[in-house]
ROSE-4610 file (N, C-alpha, C; in Angstrom, 1 decimal, always signed):
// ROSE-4610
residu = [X/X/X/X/X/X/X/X/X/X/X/X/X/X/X/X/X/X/X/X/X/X/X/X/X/X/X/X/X/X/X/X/X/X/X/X/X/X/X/X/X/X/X/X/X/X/X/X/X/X/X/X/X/X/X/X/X/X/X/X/X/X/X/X/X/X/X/X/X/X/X/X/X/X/X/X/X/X/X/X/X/X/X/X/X/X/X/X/X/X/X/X/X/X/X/X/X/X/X/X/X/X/X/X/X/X/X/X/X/X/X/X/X/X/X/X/X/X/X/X/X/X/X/X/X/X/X/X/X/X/X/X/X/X/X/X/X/X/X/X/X/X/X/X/X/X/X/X/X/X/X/X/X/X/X/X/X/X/X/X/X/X/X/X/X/X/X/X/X/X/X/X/X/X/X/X/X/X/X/X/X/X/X/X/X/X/X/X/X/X/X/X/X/X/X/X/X/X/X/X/X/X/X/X/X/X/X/X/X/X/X/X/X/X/X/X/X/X/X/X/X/X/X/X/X/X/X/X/X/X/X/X/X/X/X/X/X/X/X/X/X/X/X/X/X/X/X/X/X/X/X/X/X/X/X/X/X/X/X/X/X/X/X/X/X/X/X/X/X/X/X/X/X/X/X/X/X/X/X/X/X/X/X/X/X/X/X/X/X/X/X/X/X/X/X/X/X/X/X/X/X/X/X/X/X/X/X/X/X/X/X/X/X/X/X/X/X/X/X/X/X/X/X/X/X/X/X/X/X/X/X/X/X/X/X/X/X/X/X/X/X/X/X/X/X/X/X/X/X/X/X/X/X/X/X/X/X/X/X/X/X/X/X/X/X/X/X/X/X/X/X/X/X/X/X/X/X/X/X/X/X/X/X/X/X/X/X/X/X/X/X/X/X/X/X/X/X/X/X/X/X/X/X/X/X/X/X/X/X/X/X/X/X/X/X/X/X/X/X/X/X/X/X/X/X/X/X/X/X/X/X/X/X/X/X/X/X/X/X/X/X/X/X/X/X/X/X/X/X/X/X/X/X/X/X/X/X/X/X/X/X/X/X/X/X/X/X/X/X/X/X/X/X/X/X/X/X/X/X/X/X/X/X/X/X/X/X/X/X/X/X/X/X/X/X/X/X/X/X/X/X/X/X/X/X/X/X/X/X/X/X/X/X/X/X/X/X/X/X/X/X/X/X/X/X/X/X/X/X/X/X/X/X/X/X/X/X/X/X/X/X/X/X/X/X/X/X/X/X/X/X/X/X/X/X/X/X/X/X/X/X/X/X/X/X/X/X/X/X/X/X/X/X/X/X/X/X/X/X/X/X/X/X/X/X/X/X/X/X/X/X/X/X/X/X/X/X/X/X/X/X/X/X/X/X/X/X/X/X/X/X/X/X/X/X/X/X/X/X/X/X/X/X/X/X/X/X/X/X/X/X/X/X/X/X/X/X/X/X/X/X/X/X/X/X/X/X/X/X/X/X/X/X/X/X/X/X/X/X/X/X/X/X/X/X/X/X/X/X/X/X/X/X/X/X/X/X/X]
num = [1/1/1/2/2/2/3/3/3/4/4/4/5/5/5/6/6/6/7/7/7/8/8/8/9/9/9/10/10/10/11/11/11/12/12/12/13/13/13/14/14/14/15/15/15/16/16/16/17/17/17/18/18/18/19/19/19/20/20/20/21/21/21/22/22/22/23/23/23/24/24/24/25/25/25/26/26/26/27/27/27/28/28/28/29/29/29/30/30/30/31/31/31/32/32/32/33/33/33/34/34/34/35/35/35/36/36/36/37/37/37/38/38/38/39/39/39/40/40/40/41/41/41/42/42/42/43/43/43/44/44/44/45/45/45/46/46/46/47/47/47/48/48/48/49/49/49/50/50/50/51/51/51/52/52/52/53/53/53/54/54/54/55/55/55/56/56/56/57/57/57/58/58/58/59/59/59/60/60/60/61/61/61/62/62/62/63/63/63/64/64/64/65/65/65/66/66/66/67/67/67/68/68/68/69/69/69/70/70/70/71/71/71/72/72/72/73/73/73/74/74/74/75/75/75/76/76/76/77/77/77/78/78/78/79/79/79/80/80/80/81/81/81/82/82/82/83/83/83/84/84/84/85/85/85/86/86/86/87/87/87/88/88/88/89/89/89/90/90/90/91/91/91/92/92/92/93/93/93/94/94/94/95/95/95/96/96/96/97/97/97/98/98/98/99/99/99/100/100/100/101/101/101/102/102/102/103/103/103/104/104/104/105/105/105/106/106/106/107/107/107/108/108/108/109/109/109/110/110/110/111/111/111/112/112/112/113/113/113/114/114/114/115/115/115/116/116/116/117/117/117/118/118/118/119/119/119/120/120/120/121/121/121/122/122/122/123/123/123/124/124/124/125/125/125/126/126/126/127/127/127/128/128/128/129/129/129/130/130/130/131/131/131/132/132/132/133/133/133/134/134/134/135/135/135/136/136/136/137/137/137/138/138/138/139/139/139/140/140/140/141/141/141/142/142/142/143/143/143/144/144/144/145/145/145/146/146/146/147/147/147/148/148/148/149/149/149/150/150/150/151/151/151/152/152/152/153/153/153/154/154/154/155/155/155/156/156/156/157/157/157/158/158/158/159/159/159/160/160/160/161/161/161/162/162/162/163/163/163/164/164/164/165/165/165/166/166/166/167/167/167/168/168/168/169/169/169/170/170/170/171/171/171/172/172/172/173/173/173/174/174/174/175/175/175/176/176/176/177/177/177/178/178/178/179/179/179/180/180/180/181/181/181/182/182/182/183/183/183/184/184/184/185/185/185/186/186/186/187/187/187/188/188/188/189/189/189/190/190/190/191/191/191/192/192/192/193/193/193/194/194/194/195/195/195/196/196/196/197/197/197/198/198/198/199/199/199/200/200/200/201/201/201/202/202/202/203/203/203/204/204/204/205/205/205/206/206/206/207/207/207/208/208/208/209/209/209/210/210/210/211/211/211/212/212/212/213/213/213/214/214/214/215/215/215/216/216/216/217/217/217/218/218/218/219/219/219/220/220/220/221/221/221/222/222/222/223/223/223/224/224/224/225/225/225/226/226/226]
x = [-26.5/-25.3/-24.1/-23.3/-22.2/-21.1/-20.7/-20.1/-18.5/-18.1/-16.6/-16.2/-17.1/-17.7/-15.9/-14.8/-13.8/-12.9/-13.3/-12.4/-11.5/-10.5/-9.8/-9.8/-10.3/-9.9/-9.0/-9.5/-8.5/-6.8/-6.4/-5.0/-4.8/-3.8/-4.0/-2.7/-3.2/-2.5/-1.7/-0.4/+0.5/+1.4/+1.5/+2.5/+3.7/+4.8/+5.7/+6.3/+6.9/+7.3/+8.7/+10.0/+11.6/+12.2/+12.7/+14.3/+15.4/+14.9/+16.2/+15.8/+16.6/+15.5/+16.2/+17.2/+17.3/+16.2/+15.8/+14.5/+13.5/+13.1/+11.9/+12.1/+13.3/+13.1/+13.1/+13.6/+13.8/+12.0/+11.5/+10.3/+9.0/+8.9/+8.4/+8.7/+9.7/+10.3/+9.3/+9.4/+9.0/+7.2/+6.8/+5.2/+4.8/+5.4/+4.5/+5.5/+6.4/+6.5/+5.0/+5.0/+3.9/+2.5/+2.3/+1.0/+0.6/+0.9/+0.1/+0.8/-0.2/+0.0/+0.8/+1.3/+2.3/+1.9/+1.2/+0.3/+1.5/+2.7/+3.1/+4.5/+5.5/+7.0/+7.4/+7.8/+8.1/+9.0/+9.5/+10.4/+10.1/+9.2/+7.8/+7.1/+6.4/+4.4/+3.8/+4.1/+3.9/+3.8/+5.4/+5.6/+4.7/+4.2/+2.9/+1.4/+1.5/-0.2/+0.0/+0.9/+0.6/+0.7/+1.9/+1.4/+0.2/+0.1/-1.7/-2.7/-2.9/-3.7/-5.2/-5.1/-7.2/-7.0/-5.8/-5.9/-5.8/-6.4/-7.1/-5.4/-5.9/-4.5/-4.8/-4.8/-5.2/-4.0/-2.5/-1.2/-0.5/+0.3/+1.4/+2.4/+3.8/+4.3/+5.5/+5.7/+6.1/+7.7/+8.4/+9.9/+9.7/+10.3/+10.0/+11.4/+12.3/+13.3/+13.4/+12.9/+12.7/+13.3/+13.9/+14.4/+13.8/+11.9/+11.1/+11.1/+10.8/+10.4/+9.0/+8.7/+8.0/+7.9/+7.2/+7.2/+6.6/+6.6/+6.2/+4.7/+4.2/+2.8/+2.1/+2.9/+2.3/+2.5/+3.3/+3.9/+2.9/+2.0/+1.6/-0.2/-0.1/-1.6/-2.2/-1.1/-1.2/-1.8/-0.5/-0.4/-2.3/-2.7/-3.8/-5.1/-4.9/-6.2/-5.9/-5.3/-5.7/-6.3/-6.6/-7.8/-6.9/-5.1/-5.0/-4.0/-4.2/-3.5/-2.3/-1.1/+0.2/+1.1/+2.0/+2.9/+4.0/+4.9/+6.0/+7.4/+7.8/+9.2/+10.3/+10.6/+12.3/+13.1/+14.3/+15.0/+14.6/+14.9/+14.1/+14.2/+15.8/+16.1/+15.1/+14.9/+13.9/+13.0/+12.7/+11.6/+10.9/+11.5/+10.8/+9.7/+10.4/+9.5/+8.5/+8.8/+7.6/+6.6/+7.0/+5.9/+4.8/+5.6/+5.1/+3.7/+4.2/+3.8/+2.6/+2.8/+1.6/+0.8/+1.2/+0.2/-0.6/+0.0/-0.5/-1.2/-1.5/-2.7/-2.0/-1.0/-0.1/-0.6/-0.7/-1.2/-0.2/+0.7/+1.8/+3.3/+4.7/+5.5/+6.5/+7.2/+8.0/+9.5/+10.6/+11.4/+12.3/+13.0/+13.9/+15.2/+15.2/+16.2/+15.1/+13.8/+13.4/+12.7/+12.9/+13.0/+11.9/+12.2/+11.0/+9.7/+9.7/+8.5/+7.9/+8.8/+7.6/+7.2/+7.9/+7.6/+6.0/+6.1/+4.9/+4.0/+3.7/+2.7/+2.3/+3.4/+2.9/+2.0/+2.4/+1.5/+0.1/-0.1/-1.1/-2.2/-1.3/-2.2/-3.0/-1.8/-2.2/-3.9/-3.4/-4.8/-5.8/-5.9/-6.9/-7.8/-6.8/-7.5/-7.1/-6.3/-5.5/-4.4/-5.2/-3.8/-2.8/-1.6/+0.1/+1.0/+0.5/+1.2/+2.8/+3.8/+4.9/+6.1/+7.1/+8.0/+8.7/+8.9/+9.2/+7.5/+7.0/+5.2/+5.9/+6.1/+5.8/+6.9/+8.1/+9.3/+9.2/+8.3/+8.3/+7.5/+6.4/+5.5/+6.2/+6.6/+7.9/+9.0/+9.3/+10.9/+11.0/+9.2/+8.2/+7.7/+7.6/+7.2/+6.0/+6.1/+5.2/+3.7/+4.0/+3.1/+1.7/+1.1/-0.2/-1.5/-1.3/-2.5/-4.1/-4.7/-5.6/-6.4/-6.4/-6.8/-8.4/-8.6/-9.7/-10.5/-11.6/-11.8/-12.2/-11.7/-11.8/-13.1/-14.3/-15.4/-15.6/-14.3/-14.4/-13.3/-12.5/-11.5/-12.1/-13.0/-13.6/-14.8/-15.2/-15.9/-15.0/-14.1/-13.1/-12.3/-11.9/-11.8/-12.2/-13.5/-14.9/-15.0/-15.1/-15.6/-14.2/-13.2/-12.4/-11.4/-12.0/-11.7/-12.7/-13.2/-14.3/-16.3/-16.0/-18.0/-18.5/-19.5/-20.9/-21.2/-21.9/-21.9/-23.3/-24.0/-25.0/-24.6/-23.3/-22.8/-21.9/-21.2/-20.6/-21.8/-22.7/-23.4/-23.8/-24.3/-24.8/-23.8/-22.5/-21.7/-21.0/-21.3/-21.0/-22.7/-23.3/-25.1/-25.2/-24.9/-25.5/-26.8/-27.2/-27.8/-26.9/-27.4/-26.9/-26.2/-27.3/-27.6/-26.1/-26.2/-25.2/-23.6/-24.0/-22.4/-21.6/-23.1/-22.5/-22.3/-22.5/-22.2/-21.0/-20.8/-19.4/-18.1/-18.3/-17.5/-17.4/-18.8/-18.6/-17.7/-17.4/-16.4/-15.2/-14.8/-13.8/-13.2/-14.1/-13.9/-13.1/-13.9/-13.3/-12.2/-12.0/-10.8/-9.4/-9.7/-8.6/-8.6/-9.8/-9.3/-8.6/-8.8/-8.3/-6.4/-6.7/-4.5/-4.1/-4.8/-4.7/-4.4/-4.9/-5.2/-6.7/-7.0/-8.4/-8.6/-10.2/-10.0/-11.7/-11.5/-12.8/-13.8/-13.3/-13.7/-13.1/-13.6/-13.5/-11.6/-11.4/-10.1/-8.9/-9.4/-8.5/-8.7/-9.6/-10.7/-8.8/-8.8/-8.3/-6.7/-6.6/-5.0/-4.9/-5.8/-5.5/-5.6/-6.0/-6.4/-4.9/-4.5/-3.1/-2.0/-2.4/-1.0/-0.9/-2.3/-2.3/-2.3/-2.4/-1.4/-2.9/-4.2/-5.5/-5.8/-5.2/-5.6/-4.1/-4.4/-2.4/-2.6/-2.0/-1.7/-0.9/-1.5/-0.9/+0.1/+0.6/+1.6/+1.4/-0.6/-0.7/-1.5/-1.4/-2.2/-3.1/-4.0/-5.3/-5.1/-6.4/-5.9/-6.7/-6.0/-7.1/-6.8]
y = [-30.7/-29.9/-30.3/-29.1/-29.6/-30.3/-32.0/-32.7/-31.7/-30.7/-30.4/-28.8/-27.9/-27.1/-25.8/-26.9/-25.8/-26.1/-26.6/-27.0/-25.7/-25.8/-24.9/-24.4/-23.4/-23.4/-23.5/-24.2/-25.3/-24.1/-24.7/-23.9/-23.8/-22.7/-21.8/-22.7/-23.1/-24.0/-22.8/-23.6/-22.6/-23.5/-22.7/-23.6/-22.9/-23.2/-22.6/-22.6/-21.9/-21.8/-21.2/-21.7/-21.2/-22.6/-21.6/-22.8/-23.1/-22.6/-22.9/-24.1/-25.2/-26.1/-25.7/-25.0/-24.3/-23.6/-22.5/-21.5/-22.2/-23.2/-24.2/-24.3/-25.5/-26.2/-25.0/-24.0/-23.1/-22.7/-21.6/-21.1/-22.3/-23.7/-24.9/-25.0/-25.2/-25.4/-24.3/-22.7/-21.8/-21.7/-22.4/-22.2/-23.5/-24.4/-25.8/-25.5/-24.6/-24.1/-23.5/-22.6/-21.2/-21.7/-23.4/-23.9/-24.2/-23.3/-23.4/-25.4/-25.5/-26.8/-26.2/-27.0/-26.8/-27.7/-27.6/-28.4/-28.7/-27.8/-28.1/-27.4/-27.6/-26.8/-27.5/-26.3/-26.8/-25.6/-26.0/-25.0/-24.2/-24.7/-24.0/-23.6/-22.6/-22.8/-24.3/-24.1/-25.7/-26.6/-27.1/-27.8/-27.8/-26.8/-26.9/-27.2/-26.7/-26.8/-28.6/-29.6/-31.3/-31.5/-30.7/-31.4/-30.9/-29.7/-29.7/-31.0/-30.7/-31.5/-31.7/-30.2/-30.1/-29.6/-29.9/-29.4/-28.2/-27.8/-26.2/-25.8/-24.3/-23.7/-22.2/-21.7/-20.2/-19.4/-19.6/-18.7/-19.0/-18.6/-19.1/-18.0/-18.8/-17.5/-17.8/-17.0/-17.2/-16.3/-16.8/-16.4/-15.8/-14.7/-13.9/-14.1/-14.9/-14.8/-16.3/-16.8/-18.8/-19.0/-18.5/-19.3/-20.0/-19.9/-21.1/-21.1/-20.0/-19.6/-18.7/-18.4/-17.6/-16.5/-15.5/-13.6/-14.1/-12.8/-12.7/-12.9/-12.1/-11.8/-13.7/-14.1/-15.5/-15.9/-16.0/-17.3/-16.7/-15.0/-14.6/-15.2/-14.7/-15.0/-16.6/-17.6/-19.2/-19.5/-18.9/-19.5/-18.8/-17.6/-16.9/-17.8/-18.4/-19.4/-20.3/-21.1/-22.5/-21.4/-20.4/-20.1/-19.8/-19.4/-19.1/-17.2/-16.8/-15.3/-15.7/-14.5/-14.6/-14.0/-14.5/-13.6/-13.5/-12.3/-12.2/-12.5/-13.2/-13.9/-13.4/-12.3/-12.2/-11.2/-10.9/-9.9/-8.2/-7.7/-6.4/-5.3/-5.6/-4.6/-4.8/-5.6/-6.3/-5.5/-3.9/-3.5/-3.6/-3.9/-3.7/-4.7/-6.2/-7.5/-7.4/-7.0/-6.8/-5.5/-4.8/-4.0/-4.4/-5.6/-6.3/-7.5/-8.1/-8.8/-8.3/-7.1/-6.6/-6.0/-5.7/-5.0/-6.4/-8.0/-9.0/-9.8/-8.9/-9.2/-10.0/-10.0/-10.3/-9.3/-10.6/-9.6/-8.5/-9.1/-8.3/-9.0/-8.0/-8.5/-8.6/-9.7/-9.2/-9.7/-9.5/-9.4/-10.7/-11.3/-12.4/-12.0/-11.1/-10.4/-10.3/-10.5/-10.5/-11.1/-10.8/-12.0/-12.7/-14.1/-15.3/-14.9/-13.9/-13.7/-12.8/-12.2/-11.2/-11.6/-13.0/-13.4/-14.5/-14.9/-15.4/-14.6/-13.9/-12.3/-12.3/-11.9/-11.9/-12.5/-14.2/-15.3/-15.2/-14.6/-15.0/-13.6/-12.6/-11.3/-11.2/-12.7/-12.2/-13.4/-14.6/-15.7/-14.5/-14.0/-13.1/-12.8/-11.7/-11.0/-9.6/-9.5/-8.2/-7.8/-6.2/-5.4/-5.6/-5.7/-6.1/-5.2/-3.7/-2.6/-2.7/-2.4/-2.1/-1.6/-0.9/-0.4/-1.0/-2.3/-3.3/-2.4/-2.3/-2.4/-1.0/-0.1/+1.2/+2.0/+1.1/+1.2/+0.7/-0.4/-1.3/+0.0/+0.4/+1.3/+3.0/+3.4/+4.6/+4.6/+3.5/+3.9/+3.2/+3.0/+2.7/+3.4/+4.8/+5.8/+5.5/+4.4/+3.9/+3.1/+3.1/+2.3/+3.3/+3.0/+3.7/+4.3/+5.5/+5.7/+6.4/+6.0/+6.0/+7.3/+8.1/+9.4/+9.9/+9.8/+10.0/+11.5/+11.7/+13.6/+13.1/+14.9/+14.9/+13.8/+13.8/+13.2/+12.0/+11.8/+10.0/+9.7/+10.8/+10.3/+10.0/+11.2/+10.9/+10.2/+9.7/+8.2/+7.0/+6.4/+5.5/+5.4/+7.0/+7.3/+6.3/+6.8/+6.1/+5.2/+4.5/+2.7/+2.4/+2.6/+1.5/+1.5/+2.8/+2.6/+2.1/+1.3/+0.3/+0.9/+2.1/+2.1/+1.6/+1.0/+0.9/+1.8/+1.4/+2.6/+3.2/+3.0/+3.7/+5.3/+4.4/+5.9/+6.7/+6.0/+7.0/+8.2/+7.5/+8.1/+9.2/+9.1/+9.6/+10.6/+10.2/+11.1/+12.6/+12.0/+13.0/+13.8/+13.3/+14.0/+13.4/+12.8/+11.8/+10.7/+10.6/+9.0/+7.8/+6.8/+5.6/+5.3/+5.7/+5.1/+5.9/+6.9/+7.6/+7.6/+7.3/+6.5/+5.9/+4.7/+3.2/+3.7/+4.7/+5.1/+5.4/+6.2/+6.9/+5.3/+4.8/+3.3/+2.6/+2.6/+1.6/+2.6/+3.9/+4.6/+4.3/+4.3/+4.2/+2.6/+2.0/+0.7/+0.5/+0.8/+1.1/+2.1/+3.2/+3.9/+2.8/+1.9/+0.7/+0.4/-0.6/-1.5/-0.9/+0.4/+1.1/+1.4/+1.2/+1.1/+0.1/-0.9/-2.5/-2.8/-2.5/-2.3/-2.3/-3.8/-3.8/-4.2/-3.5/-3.6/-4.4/-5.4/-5.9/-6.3/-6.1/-6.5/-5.3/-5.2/-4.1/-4.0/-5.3/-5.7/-4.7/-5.2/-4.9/-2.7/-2.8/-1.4/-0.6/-1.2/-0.6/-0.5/-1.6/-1.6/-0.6/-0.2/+0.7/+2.1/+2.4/+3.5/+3.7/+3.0/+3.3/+3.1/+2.3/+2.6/+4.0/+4.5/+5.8/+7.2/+6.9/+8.0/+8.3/+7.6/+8.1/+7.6/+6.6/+6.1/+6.3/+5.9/+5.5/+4.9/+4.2/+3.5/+4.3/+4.1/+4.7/+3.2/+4.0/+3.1/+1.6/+1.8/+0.7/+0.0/+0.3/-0.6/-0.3/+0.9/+1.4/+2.5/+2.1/+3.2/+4.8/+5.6/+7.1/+8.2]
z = [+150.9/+151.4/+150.6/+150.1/+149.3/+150.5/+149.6/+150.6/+151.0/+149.9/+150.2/+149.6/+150.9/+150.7/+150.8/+151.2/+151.5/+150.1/+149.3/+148.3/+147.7/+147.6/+146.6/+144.9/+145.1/+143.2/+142.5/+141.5/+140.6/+140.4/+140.1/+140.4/+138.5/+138.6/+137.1/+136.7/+135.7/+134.6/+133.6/+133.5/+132.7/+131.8/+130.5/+129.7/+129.0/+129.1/+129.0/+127.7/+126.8/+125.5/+125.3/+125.6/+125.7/+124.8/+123.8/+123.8/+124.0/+125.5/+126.1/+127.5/+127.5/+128.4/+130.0/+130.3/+131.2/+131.8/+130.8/+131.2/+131.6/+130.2/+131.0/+132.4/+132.3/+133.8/+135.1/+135.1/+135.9/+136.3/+135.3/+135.3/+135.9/+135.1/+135.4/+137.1/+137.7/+139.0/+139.6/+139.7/+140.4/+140.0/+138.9/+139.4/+139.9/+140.0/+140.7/+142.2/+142.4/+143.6/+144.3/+143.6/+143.2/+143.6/+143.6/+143.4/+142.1/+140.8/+139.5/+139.2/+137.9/+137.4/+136.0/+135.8/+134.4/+133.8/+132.6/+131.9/+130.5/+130.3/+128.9/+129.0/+128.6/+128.2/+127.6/+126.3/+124.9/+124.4/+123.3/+122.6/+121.4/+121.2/+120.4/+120.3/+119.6/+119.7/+119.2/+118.1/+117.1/+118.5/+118.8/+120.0/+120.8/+121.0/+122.3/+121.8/+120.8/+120.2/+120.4/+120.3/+120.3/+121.5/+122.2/+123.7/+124.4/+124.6/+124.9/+124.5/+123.0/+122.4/+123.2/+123.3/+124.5/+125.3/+125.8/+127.6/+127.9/+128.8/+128.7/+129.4/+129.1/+129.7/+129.6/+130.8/+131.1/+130.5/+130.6/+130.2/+129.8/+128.6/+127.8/+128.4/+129.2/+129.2/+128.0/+127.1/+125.5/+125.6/+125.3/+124.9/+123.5/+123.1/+121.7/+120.7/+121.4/+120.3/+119.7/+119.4/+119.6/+118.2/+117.3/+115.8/+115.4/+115.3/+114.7/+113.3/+112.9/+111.7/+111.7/+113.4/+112.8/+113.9/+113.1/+113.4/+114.9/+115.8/+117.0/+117.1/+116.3/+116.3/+115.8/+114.5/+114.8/+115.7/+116.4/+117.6/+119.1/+119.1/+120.2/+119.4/+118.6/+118.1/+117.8/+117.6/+117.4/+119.0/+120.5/+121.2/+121.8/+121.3/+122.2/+121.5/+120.4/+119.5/+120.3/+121.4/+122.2/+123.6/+123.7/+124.6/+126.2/+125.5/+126.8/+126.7/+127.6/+128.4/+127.8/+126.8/+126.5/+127.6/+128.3/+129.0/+128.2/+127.9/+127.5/+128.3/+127.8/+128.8/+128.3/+128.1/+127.3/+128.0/+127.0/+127.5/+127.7/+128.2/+128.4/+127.1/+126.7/+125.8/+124.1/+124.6/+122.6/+122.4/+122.7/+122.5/+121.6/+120.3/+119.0/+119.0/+119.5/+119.7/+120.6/+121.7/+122.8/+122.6/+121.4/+120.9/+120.2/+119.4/+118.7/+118.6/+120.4/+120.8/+121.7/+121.8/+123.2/+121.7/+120.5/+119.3/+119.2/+118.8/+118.7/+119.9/+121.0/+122.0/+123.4/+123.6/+124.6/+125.8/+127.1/+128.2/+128.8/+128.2/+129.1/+128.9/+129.7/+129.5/+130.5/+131.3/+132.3/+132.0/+131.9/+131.7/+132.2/+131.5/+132.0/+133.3/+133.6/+134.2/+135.7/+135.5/+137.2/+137.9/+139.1/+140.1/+139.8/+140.5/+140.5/+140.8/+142.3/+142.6/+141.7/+141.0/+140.6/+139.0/+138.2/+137.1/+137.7/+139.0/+139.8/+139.7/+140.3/+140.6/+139.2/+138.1/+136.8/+136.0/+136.1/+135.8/+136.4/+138.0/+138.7/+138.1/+138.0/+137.1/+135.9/+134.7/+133.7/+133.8/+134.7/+134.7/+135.4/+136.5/+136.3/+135.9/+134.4/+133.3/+133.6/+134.7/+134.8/+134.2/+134.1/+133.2/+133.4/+133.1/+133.6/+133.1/+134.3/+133.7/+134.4/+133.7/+134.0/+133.5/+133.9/+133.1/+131.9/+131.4/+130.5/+129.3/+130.2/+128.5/+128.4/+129.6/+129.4/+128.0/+128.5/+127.7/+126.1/+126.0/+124.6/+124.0/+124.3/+124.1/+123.6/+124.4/+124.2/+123.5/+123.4/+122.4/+121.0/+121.0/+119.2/+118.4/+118.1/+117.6/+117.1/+116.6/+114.7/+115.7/+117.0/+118.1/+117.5/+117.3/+116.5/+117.1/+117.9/+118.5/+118.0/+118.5/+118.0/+118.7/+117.1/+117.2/+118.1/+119.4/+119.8/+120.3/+119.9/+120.5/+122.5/+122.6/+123.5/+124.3/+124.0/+124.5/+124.9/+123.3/+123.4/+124.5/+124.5/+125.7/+127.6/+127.2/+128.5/+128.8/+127.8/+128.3/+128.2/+127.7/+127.3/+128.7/+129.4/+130.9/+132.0/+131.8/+132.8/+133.1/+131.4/+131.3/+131.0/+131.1/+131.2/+132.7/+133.5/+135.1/+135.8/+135.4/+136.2/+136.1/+135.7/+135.9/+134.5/+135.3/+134.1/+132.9/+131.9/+130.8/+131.5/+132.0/+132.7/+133.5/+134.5/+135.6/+134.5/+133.2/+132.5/+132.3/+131.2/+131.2/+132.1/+133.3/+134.1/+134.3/+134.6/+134.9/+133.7/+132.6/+131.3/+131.6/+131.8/+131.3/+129.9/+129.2/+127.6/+128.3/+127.0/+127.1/+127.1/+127.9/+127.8/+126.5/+125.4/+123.8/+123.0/+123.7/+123.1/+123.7/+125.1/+125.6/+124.6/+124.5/+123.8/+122.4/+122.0/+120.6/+120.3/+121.4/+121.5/+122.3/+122.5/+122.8/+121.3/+120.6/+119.5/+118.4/+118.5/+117.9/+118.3/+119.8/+120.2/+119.6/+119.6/+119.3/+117.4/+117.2/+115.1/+115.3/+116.1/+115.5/+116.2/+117.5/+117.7/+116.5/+116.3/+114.5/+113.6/+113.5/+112.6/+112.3/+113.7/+113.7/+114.4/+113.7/+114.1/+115.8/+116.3/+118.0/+118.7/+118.0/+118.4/+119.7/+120.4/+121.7/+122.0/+122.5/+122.0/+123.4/+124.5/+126.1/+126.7/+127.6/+128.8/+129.0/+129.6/+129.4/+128.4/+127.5/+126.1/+126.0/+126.5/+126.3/+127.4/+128.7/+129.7/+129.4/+128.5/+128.0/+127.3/+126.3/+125.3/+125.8/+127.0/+127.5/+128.5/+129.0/+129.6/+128.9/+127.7/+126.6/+126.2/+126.1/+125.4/+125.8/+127.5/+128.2/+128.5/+128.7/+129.2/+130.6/+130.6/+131.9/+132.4/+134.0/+134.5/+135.8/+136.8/+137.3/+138.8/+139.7/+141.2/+141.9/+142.5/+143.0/+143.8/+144.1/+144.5/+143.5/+142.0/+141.1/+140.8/+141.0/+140.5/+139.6/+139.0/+137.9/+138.3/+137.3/+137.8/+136.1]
């Protein structure tokens, strides 16, 4: 019999990346509010890759304007190689950067301007592995022209539909009338024309982002998609 059968799961570890030790201490304060463990806050990426040094960490919630010396996409892609979810922590207006940062595999972005709880909710979405749709992505996305979508035919649109609102490639199938074989054919297309405009989509996950960036999927008011 397991002796401690009510135990809780492990609480989502988060590490914070601002240079501003304000923000830290603030953001720090409201997730060991929150329950999470705050495993690291630093003014860096660099900065963080030593204080880790192993320790697992499900979300980096990452500041995009840091004066490190380096581009967004390094500082989103360094922090996503220690194995954890990027959240975007900045000002709302930066679209160019948080275009940048959601192109360089960032789960999402929520804005320094709002409230605690809902920069909470955000951390707890992006540990998940949930989408983190909101008017900050929808905006960074829209007022980027050069955002690169990826030219799909109709068919591929509506399997990409399917399987990236939750069914199996089986009910896609089922539900178009194809084969299985040829679902998955039409996905591993879908999949190369992302790489193609550097927007690779490589998990179901990633599959569902690109499908509501690109005006295929969308989002009802209570969070599902259709």
């Amino acid at each position: 019999m397991d002796p401690n059968p009510d135990l809780d799961p492990a609480p989502v570890r988060v590490a914070i990346v601002d240079d501003h030790e304000s923000v830290r201490l603030g953001v720090r304060a409201a997730c060991q509010e929150a329950g999470f463990e705050v495993v690291a806050a630093s003014a860096s990426v660099s900065e963080l890759w030593v204080a880790l040094a192993g320790i697992r960490c499900d979300v980096v919630v990452l500041d995009l304007s840091l004066g490190d010396g380096f581009t967004v996409t390094e500082n989103v892609q360094h922090a996503r190689s220690m194995g954890a979810a990027v959240l975007v922590h900045s000002i709302a207006d930066r679209v160019g950067l948080v275009r940048e940062a959601l192109a360089a595999g960032a789960a999402g972005v929520i804005p320094k301007s709002a409230a605690t709880s809902a920069v909470i909710a955000a951390i707890a979405a992006v540990a998940r592995g949930d989408v983190l749709n909101n008017l900050e992505w929808a905006s960074a996305i829209d007022a980027d022209r050069e955002f690169g979508k990826a030219q799909l035919a109709q068919r591929e649109r509506d399997v990409l539909h399917l399987y990236a609102s939750g069914l199996p490639l089986s009910q896609v199938a089922l539900k178009l009338n194809i084969k299985v074989s040829t679902a998955k054919e039409y996905l591993d297309r879908i999949r190369a024309k992302y790489v193609e405009v550097g927007r690779p989509a490589r998990s179901k996950v990633e599959l569902l982002r690109r499908a509501v960036e690109d005006g295929i999927l969308a989002f009802d008011d209570n969070g599902h998609v259709h």
